[in-house]
C-alpha positions as CSV (number, residue, x, y, z in Angstrom):
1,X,-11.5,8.7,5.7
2,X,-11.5,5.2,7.7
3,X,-12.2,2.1,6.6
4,X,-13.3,-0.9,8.4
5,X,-10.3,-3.9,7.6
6,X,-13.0,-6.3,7.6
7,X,-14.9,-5.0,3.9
8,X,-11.1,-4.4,2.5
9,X,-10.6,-6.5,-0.2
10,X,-7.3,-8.9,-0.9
11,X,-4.9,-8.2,-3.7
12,X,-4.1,-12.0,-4.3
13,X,-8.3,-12.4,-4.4
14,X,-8.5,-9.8,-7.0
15,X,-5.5,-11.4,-9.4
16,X,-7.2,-14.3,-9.2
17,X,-10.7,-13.0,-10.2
18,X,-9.5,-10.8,-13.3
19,X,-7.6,-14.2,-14.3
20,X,-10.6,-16.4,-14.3
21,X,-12.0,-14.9,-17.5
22,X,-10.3,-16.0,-20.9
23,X,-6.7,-15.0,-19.6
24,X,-4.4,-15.1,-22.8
25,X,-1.4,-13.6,-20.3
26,X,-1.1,-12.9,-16.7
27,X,2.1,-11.1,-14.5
28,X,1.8,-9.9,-10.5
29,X,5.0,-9.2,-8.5
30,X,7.6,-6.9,-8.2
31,X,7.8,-4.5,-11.4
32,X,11.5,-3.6,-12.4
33,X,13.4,-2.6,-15.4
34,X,14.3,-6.2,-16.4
35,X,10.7,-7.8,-15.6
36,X,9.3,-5.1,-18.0
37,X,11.7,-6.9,-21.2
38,X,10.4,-10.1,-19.8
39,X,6.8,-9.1,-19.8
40,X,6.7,-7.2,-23.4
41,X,8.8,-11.0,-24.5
42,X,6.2,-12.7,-23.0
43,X,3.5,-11.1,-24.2
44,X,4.8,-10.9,-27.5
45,X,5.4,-14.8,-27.3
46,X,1.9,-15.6,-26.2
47,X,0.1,-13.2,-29.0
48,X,2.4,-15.0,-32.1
49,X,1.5,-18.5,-30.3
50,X,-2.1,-17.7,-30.4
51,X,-1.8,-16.2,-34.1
52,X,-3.8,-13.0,-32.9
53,X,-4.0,-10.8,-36.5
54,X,-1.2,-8.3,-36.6
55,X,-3.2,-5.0,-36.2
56,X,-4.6,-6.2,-32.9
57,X,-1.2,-7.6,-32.4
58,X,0.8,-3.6,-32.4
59,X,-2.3,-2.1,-30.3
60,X,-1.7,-4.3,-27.7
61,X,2.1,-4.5,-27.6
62,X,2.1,-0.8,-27.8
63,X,-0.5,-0.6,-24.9
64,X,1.3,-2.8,-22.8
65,X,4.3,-0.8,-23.1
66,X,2.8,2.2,-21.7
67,X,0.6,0.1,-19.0
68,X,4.2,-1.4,-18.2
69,X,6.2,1.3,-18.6
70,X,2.6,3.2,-15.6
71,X,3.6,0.4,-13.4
72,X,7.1,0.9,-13.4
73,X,7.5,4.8,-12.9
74,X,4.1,5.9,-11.4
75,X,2.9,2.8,-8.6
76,X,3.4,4.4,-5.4
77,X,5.2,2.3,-2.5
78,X,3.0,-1.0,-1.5
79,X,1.7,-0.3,2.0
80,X,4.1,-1.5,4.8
81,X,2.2,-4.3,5.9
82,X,2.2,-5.5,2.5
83,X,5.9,-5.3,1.8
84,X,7.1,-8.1,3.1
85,X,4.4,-10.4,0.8
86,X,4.7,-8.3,-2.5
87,X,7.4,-6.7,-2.7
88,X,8.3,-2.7,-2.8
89,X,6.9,-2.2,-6.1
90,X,4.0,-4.7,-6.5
91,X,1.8,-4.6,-9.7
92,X,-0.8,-6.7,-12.0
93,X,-0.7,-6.7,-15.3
94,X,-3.5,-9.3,-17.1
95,X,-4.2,-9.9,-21.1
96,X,-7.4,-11.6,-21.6
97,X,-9.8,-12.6,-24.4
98,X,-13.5,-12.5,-23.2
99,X,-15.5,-12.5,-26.7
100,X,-14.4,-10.3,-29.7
101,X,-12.3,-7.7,-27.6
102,X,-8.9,-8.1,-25.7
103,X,-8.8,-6.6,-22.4
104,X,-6.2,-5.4,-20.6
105,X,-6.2,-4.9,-17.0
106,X,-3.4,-3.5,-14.5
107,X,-3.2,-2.5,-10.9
108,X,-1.3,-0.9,-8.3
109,X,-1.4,0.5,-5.1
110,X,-1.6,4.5,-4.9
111,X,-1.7,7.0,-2.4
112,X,-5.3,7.9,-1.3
113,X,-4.5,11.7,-2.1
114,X,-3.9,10.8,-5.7
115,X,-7.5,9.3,-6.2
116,X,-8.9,12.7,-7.3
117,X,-5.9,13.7,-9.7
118,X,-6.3,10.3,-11.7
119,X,-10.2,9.9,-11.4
120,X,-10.0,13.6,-13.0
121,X,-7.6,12.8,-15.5
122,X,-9.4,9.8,-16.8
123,X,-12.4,11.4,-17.1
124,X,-11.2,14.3,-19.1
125,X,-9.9,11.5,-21.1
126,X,-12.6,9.8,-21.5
127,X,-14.8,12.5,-22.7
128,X,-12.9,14.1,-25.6
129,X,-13.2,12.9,-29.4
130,X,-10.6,11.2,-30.9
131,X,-9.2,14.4,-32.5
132,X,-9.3,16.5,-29.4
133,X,-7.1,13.4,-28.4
134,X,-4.6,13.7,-30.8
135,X,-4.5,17.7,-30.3
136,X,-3.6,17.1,-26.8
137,X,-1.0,14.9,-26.8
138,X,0.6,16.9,-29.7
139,X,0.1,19.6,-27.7
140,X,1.7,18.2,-24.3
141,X,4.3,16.7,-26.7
142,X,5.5,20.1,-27.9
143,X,5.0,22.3,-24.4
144,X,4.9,20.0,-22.0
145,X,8.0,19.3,-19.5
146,X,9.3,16.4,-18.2
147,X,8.3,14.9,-15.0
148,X,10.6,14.2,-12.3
149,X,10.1,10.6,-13.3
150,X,10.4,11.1,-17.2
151,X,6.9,11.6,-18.4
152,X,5.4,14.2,-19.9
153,X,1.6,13.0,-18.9
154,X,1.4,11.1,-22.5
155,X,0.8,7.4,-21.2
156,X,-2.7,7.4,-20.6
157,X,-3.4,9.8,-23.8
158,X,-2.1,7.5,-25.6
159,X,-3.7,4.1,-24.1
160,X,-6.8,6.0,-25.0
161,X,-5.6,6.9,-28.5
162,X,-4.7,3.3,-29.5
163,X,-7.5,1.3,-27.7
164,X,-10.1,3.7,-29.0
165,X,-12.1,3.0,-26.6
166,X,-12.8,4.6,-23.1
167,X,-11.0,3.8,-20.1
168,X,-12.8,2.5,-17.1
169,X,-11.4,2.4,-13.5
170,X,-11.8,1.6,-10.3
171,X,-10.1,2.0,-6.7
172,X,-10.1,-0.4,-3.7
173,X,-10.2,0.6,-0.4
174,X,-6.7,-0.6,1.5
175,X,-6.7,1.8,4.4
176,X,-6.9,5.4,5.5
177,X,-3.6,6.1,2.8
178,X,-3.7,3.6,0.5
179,X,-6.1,2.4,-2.0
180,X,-5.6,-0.7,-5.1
181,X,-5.8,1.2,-8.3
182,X,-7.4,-1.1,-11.0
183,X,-7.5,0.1,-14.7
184,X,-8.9,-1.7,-17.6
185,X,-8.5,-1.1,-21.2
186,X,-10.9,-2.8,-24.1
187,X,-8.8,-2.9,-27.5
């Protein structure tokens, strides 16, 4: 697949878009093992400032964690022309209010070959009941091996678990092996 460079979109465009809309919280830059404590602090911080009710408070802490915790082990390398700008390992992570809901949004650059795996994976996701849910990740929990980067596949099972809602997704266009992955998760 080719793309024209002149219809790719701008990473720095699309922060600033997804932040325009009721943003309670908003991080982009280099994910690493210390900026995740500073994020879950921060977020933490902003949701006890804004006296957001306690269950809605532990959904989205706990989703963080695991959109955090995505960012961290599963973004793929950003693309070389990029590197120099955003750093190795270059994510968004945004916590906004439009309404009733919270929304959660994070993205990432993956590999173009992955687009299938995850578009699949969501999908399945998406379209079982809550207690087929919980019968897969108990099942994945109990048979399941580790990853070489420490996951058993129970992030995203889980997001969907505590948001209770679907998952909805979308991938940019960066060139002919990269793409912006964008995920967003109503709570």
């Amino acid at each position: 697949m080719s793309f024209d460079v002149n219809q790719l979109f701008d990473v720095n465009q699309l922060f600033a878009e997804i932040c325009e809309e009721d943003n309670l919280f908003a991080f982009e830059g280099t994910i690493t093992s210390e900026e995740i404590n500073t994020i879950l602090e921060n977020v933490e911080a902003r949701m006890a400032e804004l006296q957001i009710d306690l269950k809605h408070r532990k959904k989205i802490y706990n989703i963080t964690v695991e959109c955090i915790q995505n960012l961290y082990h599963h973004s793929d390398m950003v693309p070389e022309p990029l590197v120099e700008k955003l750093g190795k390992n270059y994510g968004q992570f945004v916590l906004r209010r439009p309404g009733n809901g919270y929304f959660i949004t994070v993205g990432n650059f993956v590999l173009n070959e992955k687009i299938k795996f995850l578009s699949e994976k969501i999908d399945k996701l998406n379209s079982l009941s809550s207690d087929e849910l919980k019968e897969m990740y108990k099942f994945i929990l109990n048979y399941q091996k580790l990853s070489s980067k420490g996951g058993g596949g129970l992030g995203l099972i889980d997001i969907v678990r505590k948001s209770e809602h679907k998952l909805m997704y979308r991938f940019y266009p960066y060139n002919d092996d990269y793409c912006f992955y964008r995920l967003d998760i109503v709570i």
